[in-house]
N, C-alpha and C positions, 0 to 999 in steps of 0.2 A: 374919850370923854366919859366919865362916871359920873354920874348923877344918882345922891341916895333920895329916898325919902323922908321927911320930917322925923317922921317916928322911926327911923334906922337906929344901929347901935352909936354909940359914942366914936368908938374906934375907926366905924364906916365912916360915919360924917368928916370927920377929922382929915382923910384921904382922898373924899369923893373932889370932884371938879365944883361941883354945885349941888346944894341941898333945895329939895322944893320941899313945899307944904305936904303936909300927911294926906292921907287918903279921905278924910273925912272933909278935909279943904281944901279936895279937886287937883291935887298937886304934880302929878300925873298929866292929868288936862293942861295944868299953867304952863310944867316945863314944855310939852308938846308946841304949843303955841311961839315959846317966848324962844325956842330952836327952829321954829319953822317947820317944822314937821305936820306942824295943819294948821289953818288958819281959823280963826276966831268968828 
């Protein structure tokens, strides 16, 4: 499973499994949650 972030390269995003939000809109936090890796 890859997961980039928002603001990643073009070429990343393009490959990744799923893009979150950049760092400045917690995007890190979201995907954490929205895989189960912590709860909300």
């Amino acid at each position: 499973m890859g997961i980039a972030m928002g603001n990643a390269k073009p070429g990343l995003k393009a490959i990744a499994d799923d893009v979150t939000g950049t760092i400045e809109e917690d995007g890190l936090y979201h995907s954490f949650v929205k895989y189960g890796l912590i709860q909300s």
